[in-house]
C-alpha positions as CSV (number, residue, x, y, z in Angstrom):
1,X,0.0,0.0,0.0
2,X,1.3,3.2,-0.7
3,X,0.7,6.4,1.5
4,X,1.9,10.0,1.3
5,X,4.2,8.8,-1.4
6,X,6.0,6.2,0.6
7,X,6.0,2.6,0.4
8,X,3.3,2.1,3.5
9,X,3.2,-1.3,5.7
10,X,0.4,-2.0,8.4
11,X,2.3,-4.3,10.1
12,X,5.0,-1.2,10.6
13,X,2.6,1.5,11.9
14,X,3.5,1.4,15.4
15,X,7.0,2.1,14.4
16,X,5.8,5.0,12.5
17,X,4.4,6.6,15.4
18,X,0.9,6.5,13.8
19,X,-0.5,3.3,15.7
20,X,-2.9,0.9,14.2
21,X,-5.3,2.5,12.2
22,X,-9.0,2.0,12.8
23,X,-9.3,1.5,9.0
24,X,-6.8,-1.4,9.2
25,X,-9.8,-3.6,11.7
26,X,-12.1,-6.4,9.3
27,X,-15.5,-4.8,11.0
28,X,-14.7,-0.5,11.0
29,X,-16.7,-0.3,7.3
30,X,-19.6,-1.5,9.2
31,X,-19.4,1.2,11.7
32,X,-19.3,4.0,9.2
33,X,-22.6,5.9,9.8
34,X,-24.0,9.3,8.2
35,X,-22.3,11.2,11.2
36,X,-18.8,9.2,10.6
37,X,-16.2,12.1,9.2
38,X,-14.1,10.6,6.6
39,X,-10.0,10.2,7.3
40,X,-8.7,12.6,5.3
41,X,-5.0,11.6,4.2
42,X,-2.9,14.1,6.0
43,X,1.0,14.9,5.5
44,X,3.4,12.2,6.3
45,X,2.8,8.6,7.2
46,X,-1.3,8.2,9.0
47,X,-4.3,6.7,8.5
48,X,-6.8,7.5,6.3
49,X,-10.2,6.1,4.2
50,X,-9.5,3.9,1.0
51,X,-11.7,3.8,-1.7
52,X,-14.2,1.1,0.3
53,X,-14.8,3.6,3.3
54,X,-15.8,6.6,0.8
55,X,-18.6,4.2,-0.8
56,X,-19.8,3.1,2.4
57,X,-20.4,6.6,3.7
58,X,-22.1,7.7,0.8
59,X,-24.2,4.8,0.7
60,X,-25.1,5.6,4.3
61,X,-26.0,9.0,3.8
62,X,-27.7,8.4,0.5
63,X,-30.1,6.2,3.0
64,X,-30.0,8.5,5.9
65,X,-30.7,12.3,4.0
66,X,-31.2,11.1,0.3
67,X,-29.4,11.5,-3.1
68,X,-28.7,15.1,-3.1
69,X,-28.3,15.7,0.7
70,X,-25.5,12.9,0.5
71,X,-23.9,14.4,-2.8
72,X,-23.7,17.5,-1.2
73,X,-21.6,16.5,1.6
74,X,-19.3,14.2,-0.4
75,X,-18.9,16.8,-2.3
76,X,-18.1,19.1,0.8
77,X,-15.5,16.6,2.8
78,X,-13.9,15.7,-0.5
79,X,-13.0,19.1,-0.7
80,X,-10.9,18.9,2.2
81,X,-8.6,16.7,0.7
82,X,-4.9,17.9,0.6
83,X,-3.8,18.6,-3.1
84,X,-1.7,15.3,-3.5
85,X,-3.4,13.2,-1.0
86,X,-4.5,9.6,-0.9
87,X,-7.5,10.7,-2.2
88,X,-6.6,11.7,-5.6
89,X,-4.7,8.0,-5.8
90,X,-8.2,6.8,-5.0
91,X,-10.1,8.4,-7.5
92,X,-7.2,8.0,-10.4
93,X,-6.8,3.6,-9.6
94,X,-9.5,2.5,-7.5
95,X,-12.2,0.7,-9.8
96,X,-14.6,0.0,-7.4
97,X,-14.5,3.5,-6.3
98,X,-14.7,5.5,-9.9
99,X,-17.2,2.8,-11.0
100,X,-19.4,3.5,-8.2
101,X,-18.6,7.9,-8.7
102,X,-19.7,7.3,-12.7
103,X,-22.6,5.2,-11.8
104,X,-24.0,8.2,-8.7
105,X,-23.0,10.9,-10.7
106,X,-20.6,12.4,-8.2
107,X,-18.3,12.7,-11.2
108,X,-20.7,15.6,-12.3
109,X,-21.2,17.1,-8.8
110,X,-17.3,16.9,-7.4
111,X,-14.9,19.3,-8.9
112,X,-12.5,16.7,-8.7
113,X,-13.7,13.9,-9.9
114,X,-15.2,15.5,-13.4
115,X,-12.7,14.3,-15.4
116,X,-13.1,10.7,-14.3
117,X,-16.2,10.6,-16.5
118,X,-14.2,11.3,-19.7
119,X,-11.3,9.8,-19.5
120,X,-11.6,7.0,-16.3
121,X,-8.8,8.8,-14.5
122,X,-8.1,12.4,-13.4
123,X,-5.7,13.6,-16.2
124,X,-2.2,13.1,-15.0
125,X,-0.7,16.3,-15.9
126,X,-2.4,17.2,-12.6
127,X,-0.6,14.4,-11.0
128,X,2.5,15.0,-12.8
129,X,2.6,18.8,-11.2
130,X,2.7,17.5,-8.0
131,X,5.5,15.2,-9.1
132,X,7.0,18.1,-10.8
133,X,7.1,20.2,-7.6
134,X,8.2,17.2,-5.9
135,X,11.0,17.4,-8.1
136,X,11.4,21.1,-7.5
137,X,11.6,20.4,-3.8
138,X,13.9,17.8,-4.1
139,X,16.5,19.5,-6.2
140,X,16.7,22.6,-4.2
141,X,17.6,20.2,-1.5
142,X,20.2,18.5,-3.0
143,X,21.6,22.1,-3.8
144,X,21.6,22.7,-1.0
145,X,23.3,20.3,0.4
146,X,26.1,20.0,-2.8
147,X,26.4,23.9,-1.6
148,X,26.7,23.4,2.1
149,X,28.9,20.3,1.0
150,X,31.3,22.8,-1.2
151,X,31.6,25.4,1.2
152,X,32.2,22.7,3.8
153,X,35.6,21.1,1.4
154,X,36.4,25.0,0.7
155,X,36.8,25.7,4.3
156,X,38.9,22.5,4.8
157,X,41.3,23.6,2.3
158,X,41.1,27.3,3.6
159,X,44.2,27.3,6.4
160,X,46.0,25.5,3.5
161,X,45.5,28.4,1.0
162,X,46.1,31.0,3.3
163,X,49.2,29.3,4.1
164,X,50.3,29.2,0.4
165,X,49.6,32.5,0.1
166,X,51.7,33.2,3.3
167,X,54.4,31.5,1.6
168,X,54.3,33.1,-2.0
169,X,54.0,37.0,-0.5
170,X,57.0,36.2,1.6
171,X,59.4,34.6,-1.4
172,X,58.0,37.5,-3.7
173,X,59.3,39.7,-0.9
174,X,62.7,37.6,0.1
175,X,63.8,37.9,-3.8
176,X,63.0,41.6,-3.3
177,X,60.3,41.9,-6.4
178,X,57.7,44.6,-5.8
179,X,54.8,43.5,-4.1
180,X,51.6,45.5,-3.4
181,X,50.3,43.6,-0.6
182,X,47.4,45.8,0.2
């Protein structure tokens, strides 16, 4: 499973700090009720609704406040998605999950999920600019660091320049050839 971009394993979760997630238990889709707010995928390794838990709510509010009530508030927690969450994995490779968005027309009522009815997926170039600035991030900091790593070997090598140049002034001087120190 992959979450926030990394390579995600239950069976690790306590050593991520996140603890076992509620999501992870064989029964929690049965508990999901009309009040039940989703797990948004936050930064960073946590837990958070797959594809399953998103049709089950809807389902549930569908039953509990009808079609349009249950659009509505899809709709409205969908929206609090980060940009690159889990969420827009979900919508791009989930079957069951785009199947069910086509067939409840969520994929006309969601801002994010239009595009699913054209083309299956959300276009990647909207994936690929958060790759892109993933990129971006990732260069500056290996800039960083090659710059922090430069000025790190130039200031190894400084007491041995200095000293060179120690050593040049005073032979330039000792065969008396005019110098302009300062």
């Amino acid at each position: 499973m992959v979450k926030a971009g990394i390579l995600y394993d239950k069976r690790y979760s306590n050593l991520l700090g996140i603890g076992g997630c509620p999501e992870d238990e064989p029964n929690y889709i049965n508990t999901i009720t009309a009040n039940t707010n989703p797990d948004l995928d936050k930064w960073g390794p946590d837990c958070m609704w797959e594809g399953k838990h998103w049709v089950r709510w809807h389902q549930v509010n569908v039953a509990a406040n009808g079609k349009q009530k249950a659009d509505e508030k899809f709709a409205f927690e969908w929206q609090k998605r980060s940009a690159f969450g889990h969420e827009l994995w979900i919508a791009n490779n989930d079957v069951e999950f785009r199947t069910y968005a086509i067939a409840q027309g969520l994929n006309k009522t969601v801002p994010d999920l239009k595009m699913i009815e054209v083309t299956g997926k959300i276009p990647e170039t909207i994936t690929n600019v958060g790759v892109s600035a993933l990129d971006v991030v990732s260069n500056l900091a290996k800039a960083g660091e090659n710059t922090t790593e430069a000025v790190s070997t130039i200031a190894s090598w400084l007491p041995w320049i200095v000293l060179a140049g120690m050593v040049l002034v005073g032979y330039l001087m000792f065969t008396k050839k005019s110098v302009n120190v300062l």
